[in-house]
C-alpha positions in Angstrom: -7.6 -32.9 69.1 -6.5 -29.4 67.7 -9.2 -27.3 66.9 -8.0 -25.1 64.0 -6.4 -25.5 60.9 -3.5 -24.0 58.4 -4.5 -25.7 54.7 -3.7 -24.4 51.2 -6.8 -24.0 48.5 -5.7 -23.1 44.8 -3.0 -21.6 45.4 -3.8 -19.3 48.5 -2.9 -20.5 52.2 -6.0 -19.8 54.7 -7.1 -21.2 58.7 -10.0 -22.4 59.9 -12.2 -23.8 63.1 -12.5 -27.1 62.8 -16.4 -27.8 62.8 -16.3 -31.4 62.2 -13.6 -34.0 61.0 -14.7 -36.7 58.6 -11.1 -37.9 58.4 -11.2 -37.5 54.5 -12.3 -34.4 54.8 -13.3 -31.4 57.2 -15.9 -29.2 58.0 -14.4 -25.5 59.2 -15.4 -22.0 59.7 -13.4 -19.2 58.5 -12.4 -16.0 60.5 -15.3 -13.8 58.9 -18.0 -17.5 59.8 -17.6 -18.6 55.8 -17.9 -22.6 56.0 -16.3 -25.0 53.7 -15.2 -28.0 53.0 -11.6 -28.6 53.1 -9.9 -31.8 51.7 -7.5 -33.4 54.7 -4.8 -33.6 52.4 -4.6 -29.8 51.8 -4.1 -28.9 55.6 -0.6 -28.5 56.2 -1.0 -28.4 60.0 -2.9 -27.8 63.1 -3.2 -26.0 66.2 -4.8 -24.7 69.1 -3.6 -21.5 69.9 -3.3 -18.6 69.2 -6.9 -18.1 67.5 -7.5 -17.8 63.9 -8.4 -14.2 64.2 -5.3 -12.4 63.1 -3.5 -15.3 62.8 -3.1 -14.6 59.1 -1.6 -10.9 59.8 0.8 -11.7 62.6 2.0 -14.6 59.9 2.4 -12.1 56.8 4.2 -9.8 59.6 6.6 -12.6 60.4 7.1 -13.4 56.5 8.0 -9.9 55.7 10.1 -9.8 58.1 12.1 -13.0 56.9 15.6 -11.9 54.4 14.5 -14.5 51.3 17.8 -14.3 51.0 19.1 -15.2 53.6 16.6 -18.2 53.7 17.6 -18.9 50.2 21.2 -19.1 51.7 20.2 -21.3 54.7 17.8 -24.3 52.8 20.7 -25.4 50.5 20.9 -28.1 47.2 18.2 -30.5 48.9 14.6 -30.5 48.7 13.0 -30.3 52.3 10.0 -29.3 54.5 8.6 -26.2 55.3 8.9 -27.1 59.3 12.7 -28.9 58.7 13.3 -25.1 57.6 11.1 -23.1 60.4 13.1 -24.6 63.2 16.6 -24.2 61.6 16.0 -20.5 60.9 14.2 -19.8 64.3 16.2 -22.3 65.8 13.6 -24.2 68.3 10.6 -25.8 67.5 8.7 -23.2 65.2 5.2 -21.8 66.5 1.9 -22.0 64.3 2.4 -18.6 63.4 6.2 -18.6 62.9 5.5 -22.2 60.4 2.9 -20.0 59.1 5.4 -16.8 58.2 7.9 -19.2 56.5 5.3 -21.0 54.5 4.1 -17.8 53.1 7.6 -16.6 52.2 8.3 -19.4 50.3 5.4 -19.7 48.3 5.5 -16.0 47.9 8.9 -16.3 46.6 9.0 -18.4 43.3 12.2 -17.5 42.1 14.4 -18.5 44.9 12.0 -21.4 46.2 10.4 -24.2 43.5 7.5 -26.1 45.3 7.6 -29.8 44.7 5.1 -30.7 46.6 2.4 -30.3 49.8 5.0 -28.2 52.2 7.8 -29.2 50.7 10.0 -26.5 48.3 13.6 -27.0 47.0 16.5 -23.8 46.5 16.4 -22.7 43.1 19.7 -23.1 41.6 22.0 -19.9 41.5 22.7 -19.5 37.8 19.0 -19.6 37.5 17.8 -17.2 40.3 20.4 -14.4 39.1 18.8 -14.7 36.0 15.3 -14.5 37.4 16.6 -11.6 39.3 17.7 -10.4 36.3 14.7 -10.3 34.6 12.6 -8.3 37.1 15.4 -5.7 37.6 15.3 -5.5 33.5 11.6 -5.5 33.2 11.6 -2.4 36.6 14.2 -0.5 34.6 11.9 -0.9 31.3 8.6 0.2 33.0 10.3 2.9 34.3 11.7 4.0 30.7 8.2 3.2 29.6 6.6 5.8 31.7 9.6 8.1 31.2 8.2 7.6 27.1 5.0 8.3 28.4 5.5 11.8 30.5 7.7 13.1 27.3 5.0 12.0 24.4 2.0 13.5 26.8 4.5 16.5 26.9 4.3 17.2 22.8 8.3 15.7 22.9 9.4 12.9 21.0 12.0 11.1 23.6 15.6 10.5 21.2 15.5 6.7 22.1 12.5 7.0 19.2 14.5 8.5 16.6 16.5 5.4 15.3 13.1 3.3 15.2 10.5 5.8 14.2 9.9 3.8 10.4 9.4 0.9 12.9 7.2 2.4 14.9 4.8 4.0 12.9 4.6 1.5 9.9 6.0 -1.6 11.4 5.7 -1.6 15.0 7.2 -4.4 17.0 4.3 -4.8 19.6 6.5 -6.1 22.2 8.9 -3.2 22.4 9.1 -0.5 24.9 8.8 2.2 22.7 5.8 1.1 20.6 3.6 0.4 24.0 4.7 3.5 25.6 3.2 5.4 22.5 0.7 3.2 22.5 -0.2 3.8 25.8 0.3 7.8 25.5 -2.3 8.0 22.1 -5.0 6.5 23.4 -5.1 8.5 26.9 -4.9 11.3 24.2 -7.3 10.2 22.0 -5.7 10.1 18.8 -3.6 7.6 16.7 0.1 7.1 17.4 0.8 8.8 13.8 -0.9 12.1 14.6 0.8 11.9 18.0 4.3 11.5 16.7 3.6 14.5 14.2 2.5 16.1 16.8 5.6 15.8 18.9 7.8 17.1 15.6 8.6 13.5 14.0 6.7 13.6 11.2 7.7 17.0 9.5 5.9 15.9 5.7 3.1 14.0 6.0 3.1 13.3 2.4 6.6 11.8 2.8 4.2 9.8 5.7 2.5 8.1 2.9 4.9 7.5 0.3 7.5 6.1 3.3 4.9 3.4 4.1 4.5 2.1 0.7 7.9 2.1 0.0 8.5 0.6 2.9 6.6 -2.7 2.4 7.2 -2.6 -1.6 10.7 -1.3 -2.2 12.2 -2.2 1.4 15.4 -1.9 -0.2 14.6 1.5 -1.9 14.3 2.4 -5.1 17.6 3.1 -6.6 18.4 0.2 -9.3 22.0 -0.1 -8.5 24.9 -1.2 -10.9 23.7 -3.0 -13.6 25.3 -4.4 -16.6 25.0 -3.2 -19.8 21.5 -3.5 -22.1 22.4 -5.8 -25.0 21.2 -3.6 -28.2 19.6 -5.8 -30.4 21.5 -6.6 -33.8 20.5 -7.8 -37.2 16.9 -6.6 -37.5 15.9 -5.7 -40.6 15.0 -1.7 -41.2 11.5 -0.6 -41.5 10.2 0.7 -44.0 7.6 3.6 -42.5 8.4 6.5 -40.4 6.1 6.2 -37.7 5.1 8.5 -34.4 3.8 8.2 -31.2 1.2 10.0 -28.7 1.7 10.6 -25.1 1.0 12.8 -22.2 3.6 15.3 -22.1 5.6 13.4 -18.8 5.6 10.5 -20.4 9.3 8.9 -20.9 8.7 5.1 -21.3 7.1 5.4 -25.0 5.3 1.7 -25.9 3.4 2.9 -28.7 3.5 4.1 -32.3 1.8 4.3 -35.6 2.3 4.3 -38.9 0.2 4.5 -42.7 1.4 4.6 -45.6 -0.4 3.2 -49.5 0.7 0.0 -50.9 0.2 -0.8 -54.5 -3.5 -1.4 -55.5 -4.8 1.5 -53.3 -4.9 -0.5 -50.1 -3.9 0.8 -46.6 -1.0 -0.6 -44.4 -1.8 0.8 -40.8 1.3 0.2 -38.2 1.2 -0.3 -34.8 4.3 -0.4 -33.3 5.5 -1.7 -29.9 8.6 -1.0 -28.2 10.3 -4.5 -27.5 12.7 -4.5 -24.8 12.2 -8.8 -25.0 14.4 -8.6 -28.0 17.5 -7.6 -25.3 16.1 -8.2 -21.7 16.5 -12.1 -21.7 14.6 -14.2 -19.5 16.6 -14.4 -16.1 18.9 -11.7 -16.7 19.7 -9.5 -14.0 17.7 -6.6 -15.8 15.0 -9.7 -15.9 15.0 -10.1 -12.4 14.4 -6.1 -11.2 11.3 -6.4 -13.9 10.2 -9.4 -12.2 10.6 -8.0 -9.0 8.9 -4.4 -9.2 6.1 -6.1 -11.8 5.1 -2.5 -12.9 6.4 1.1 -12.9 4.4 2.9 -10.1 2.7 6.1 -11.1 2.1 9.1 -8.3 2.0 12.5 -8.1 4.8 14.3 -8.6 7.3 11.0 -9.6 7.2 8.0 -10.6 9.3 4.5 -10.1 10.3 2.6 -13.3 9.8 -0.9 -13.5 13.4 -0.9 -15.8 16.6 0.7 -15.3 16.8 4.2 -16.7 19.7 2.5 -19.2 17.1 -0.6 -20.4 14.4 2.6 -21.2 16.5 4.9 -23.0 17.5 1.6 -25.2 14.2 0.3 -26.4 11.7 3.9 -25.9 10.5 5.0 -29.1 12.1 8.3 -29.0 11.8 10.4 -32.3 14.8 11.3 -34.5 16.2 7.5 -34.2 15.4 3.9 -35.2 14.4 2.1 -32.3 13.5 -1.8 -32.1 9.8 -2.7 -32.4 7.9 -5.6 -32.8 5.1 -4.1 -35.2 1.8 -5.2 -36.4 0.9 -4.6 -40.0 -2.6 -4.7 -40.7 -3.9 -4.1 -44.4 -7.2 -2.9 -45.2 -9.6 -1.8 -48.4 -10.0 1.9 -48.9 -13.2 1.7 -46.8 -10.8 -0.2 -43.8 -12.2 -3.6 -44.0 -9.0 -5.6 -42.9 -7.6 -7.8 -45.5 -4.9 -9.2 -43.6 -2.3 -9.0 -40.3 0.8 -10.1 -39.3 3.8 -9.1 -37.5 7.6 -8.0 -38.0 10.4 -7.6 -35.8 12.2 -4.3 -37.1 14.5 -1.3 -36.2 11.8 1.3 -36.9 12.5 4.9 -37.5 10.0 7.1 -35.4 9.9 10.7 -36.8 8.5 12.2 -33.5 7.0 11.7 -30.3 4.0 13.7 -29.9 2.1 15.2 -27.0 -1.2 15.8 -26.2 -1.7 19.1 -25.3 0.0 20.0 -28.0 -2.1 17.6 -30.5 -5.6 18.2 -29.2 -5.2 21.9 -30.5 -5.2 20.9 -34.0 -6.7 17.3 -34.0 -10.2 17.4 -32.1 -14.2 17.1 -33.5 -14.3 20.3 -35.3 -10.8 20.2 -37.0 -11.8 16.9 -38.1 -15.1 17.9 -39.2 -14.0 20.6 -40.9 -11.1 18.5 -42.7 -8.6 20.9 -41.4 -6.2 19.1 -39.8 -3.3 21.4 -39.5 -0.4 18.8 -38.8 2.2 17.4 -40.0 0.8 14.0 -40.0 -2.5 15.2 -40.9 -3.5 12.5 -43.4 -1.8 9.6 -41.4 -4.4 11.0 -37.9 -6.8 11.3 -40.0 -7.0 8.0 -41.1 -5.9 6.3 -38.4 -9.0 7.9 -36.8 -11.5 6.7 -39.5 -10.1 3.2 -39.1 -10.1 3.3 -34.9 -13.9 4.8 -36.1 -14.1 1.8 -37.9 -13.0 -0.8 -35.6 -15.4 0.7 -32.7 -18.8 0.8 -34.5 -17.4 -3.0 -35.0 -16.9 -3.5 -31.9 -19.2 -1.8 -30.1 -22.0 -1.6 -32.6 -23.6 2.2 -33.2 -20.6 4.8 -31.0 -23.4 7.5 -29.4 -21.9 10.0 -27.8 -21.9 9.7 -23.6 -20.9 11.8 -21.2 -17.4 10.8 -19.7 -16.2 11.8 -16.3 -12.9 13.7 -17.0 -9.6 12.6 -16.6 -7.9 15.0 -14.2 -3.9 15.2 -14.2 -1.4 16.3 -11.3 1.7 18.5 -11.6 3.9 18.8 -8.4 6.6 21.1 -8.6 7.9 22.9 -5.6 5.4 20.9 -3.1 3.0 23.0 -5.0 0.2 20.8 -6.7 -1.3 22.1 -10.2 -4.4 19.7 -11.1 -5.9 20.0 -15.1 -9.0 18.4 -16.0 -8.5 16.7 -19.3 -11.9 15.5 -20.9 -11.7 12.0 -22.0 -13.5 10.4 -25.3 -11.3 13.0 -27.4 -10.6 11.5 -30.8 -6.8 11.4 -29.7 -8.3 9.0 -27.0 -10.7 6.8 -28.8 -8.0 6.2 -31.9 -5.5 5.4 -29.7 -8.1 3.3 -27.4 -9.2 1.3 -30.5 -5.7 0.9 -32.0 -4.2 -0.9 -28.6 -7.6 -2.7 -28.4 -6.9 -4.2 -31.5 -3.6 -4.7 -31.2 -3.5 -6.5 -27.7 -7.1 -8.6 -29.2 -5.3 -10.2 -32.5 -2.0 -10.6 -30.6 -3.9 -12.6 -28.0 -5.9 -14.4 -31.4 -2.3 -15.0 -32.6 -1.2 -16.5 -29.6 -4.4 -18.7 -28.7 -4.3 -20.2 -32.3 -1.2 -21.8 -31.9 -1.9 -22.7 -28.7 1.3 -20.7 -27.4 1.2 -20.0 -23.5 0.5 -16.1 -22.6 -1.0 -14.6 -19.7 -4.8 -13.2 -20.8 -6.9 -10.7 -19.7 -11.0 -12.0 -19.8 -13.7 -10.8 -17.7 -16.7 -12.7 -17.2 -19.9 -11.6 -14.5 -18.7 -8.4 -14.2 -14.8 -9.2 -12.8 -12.3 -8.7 -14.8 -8.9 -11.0 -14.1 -5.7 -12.6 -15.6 -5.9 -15.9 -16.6 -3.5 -18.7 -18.5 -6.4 -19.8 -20.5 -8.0 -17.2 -23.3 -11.2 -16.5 -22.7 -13.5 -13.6 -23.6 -13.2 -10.3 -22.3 -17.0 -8.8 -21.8 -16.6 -5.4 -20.9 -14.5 -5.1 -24.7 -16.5 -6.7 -26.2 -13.8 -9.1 -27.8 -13.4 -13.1 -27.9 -9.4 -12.8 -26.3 -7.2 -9.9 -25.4 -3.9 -9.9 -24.0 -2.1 -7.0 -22.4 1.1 -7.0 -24.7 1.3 -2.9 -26.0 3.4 -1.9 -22.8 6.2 -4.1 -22.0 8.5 -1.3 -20.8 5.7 -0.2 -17.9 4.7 -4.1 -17.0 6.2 -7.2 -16.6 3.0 -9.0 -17.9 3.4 -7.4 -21.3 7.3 -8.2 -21.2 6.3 -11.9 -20.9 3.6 -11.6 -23.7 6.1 -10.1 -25.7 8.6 -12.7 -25.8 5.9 -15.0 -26.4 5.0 -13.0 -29.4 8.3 -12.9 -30.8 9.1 -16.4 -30.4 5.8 -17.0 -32.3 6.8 -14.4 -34.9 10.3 -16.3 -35.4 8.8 -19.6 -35.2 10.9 -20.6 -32.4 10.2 -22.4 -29.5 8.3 -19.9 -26.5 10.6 -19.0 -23.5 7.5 -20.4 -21.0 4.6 -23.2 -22.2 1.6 -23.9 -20.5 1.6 -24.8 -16.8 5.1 -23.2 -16.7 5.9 -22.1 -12.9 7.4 -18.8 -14.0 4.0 -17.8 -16.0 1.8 -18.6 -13.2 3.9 -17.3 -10.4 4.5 -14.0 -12.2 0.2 -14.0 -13.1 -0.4 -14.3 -9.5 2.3 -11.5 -8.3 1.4 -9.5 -10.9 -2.2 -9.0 -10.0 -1.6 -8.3 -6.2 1.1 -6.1 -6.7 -0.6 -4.1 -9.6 -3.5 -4.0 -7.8 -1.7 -2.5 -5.0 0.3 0.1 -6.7 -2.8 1.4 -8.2 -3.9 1.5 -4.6 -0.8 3.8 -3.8 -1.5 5.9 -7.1 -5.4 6.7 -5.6 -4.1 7.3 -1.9 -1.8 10.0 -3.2 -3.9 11.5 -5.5 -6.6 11.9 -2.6 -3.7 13.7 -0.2 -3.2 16.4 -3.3 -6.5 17.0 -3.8 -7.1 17.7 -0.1 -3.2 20.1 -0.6 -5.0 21.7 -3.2 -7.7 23.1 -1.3 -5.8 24.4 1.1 -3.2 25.8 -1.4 -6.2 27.5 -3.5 -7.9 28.1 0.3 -10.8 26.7 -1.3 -13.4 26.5 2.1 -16.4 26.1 -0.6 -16.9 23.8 -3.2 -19.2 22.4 -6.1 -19.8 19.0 -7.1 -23.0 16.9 -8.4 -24.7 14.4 -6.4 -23.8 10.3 -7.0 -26.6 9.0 -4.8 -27.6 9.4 -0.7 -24.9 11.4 0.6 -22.4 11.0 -1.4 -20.7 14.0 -4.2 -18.4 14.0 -6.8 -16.5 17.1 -6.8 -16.2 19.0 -10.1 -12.8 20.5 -9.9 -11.1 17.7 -8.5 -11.2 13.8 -8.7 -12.7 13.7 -5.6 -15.8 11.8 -3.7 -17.1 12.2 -0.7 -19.5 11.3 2.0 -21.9 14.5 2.6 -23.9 13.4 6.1 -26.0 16.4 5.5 -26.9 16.3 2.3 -30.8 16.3 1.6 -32.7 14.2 -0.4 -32.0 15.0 -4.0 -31.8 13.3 -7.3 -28.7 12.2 -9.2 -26.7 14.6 -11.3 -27.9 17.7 -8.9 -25.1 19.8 -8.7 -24.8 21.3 -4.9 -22.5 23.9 -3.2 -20.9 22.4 -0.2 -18.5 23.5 2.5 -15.2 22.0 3.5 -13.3 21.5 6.7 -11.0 19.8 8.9 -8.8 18.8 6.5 -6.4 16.0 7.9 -3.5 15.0 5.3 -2.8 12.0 7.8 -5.8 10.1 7.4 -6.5 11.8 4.0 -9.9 12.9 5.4 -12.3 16.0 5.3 -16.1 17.1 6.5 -18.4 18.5 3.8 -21.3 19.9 4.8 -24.1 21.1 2.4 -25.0 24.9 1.8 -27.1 24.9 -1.5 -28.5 23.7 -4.5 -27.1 25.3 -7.5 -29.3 23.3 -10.1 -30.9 20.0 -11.2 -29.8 18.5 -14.7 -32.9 16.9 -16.1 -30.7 13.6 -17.5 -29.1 13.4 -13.7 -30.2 10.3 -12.6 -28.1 8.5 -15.8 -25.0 10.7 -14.7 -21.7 10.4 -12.5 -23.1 7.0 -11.2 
């Protein structure tokens, strides 16, 4: 009886001493005295001589030595036996060792040899084993590309082959590709992320177009441009109003919503106007210009430019631009003397504005002490001032008792010439809280129009804090109002558009472009909050990115801000928070000197470390929380 063994266990061929034979099974001792139990029907054969030490070496010689293919060449179509193949390539009656060599060859050669079974293997067909071959020449050539990538990237040079897919690359990578493993592989040996690599390597020349690229990437993937669209149907046959009304914007603003009007009517009582553009009166539901507001949901607001939800054509039509009669869907309201509303309702009219004015321009003559001195130097003097003492009227409603709190400021951005300019604007102005109040109580009877006659609309309620859009009106908390729609800017959101025609329908007594359950409300409701909520998203990334261009552009190292709570600071000259590690224990509203560095305008970061205390405001701990 032979005393050794050749068997296969998962998947590795090894020999053994026999110890003891159990017929089912054996007992054997390995080379280095390991003993097992071996099943018999993994032993392939057995034999005597030569010993098992070495045996495995001089049979991986002999299999290295074999030409798979050659042996590929020799086994032909069939399937056959190890041994049936030994002594046709050796040509005599194989040794252990030699049956040993060719066993190993096969089984180390899956692509030219399939195993169907214990020693048995059959030829891979041709058309299949040129295209395994195939594969592992491609997959050589691409590791070598791969570390070529590699060498240049460690080298500070992006390799060409990069070029074409950078967009891909660094917003959209395709994790299988070459190209994005090789950088990959590079950053992380570097230590820093494949973004600051490829910037450092000369492909990312503005990191600000870094930021705006990404989002327009996965929000406009087929840019911004509008394309060739038809014409903007004017609307026709609306009656002319009757007031000369005006507006009031920031100085950049182009898509004008908003107007107001006041005028006497017989008896002594007020008629107070607020009129809103109304681009639903020629932007029909499903109309191409419909369909680029229903895509883009919102215009998108940034530093330096903005992207219009409408076609430049569609704004220029329905703005409220001074010196012409524009179309508006108005809101009359009548009140006493003493602004206690007798009555609203709503017109559809072609509304002469008489001008468009501006805020910086405004707040020098209409502010506290021009009003308290009742020297409002303006042309529309008596129209802002009552206006105001209405809005006044509608707050202390509203609101109960207005006190006077401190607001954070509002802070705007000017980019011209990749140089930043950044105003602080202090909010709560009486420009703000009239113009607050008014669109307050425009969007809450609008929304009390449209819940009354049960006519579908798209509200805005918060309840517990969270505020959302919602099919069914409901009470808006934080207002302090019983229903409130968003319907006082439908040339800067779609949700307004959609409100709007709901309005007008209602005005007309016609039946509502969308009732309730309609697909197309709740579908554009859903999109709408995702999408608005990410655009604002965009609009705070790119503000942060200024703010950390304007301190290098002022080569501000040292700033001052006032303390939030533990470690965190709101900068004063900027709208700005951030983490202070260092900061000691202090209380609220303590205003502290810090120091800034290592600015990175990739990942819009920055280290602030504390130097002083400057003061402590005694009413800090109910500030800038």
């Amino acid at each position: 009886m032979s005393k050794n063994i050749f068997y296969e266990e998962e998947g590795d061929f090894k020999v053994g001493t026999i110890l003891a034979d159990n017929n089912t099974s054996l007992q054997v001792e390995a080379p280095h005295g390991k003993r097992s139990k071996v099943k018999a029907s993994a032993v392939l054969f057995r034999f005597d001589a030569p010993p098992i030490a070495g045996f495995m070496d001089a049979a991986q010689n002999i299999a290295d030595e074999i030409d798979v293919d050659f042996l590929w060449q020799c086994c032909g179509e069939a399937e056959f036996s190890y041994d049936t193949l030994a002594r046709e390539y050796f040509g005599h009656a194989p040794s252990p060792v030699e049956s040993a060599g060719v066993l190993l060859r096969l089984h180390g050669a899956p692509m030219y040899f399939y195993k169907k079974g214990r020693g048995r293997y059959k030829a891979a067909p041709e058309d299949a084993l040129k295209a395994a071959l195939a594969s592992i020449e491609r997959k050589k050539q691409q590791a070598l590309r791969k570390q070529a990538y590699i060498e240049q990237l460690a080298a500070s040079r992006l390799p060409p082959e990069f070029a074409p897919v950078l967009d891909t690359l660094l917003y959209r990578p395709d994790r299988n590709s070459i190209e994005w493993k090789a950088l990959e592989e590079a950053s992380a040996a570097l230590k820093m992320t494949p973004a600051r690599l490829v910037e450092r390597c000369g492909g990312l020349p503005s990191s600000h177009d870094y930021h705006v690229k990404r989002f327009l990437l996965e929000y406009f993937p087929r840019g911004t441009d509008f394309g060739t669209v038809p014409p903007v149907p004017e609307p026709v046959d609306l009656p002319p109003g009757d007031a000369e009304a005006f507006s009031i914007d920031d100085a950049t603003t182009t898509e004008i919503d908003d107007a107001f009007s006041v005028s006497r009517i017989p008896g002594g009582n007020w008629r107070i106007g607020i009129h809103i553009a109304a681009p639903a009166l020629g932007i029909a539901p499903g109309s191409p210009i419909d369909a680029i507001a229903r895509a883009r949901l919102s215009t998108v607001y940034y530093p330096g430019a903005k992207i219009t939800m409408l076609p430049e054509a569609a704004i220029r039509c329905f703005t409220l631009a001074e010196n012409r009669p524009c179309p508006a869907l108005s809101l009359y309201i009548e009140t006493t003397p003493g602004y206690d509303i007798v009555s609203a309702s709503n017109r559809i009219e072609r509304l002469n504005i008489g001008a468009n004015l501006r805020h910086d321009a405004l707040e020098q003559e209409f502010n506290e002490q021009t009003l308290a001195a009742g020297a409002i130097d303006h042309r529309y003097a008596n129209e802002l001032r009552t206006l105001w003492e209405f809005a006044d009227r509608l707050e202390r409603a509203r609101r109960g008792e207005v006190t006077e709190a401190e607001m954070r400021p509002e802070y705007n951005f000017y980019v011209e010439n990749d140089r930043v300019t950044i105003t602080r604007r202090r909010r709560g102005t009486p420009i703000d809280r009239m113009v607050s109040e008014l669109m307050i109580f425009a969007n809450r009877e609008w929304g009390r129009q449209l819940a009354a006659n049960a006519t579908a609309a798209i509200f805005r309620v918060q309840g517990n804090g969270k505020v959302r859009m919602s099919t069914v009106p409901a009470g808006h908390e934080g207002l302090g109002v019983e229903q409130y729609v968003w319907a006082s800017s439908p040339l800067r959101r779609y949700v307004d558009l959609l409100n709007q025609r709901q309005l007008v329908a209602l005005t007309r007594g016609e039946p509502p472009p969308c009732r309730a359950g309609d697909e197309a409300l709740l579908s554009a409701m859903r999109d709408f909050e995702l999408t608005y909520e990410a655009y604002g998203d965009f609009q705070r990334t790119m503000e942060r990115y200024w703010c950390l261009r304007w301190l290098t552009q002022e080569d501000r190292s040292v700033v001052e801000g006032r303390v939030i709570r533990e470690n965190l600071v709101r900068l004063e000259e900027l709208p700005l928070v951030v983490r202070v590690p260092s900061l000691p224990a202090l209380e609220p509203g303590t205003t502290v000197e810090l120091a800034v560095a290592d600015l990175d305008f990739l990942e819009l970061t920055l280290r602030c470390e504390f130097r002083s205390r400057l003061e402590i405001q005694a009413e800090g701990a109910s500030r800038g929380s």
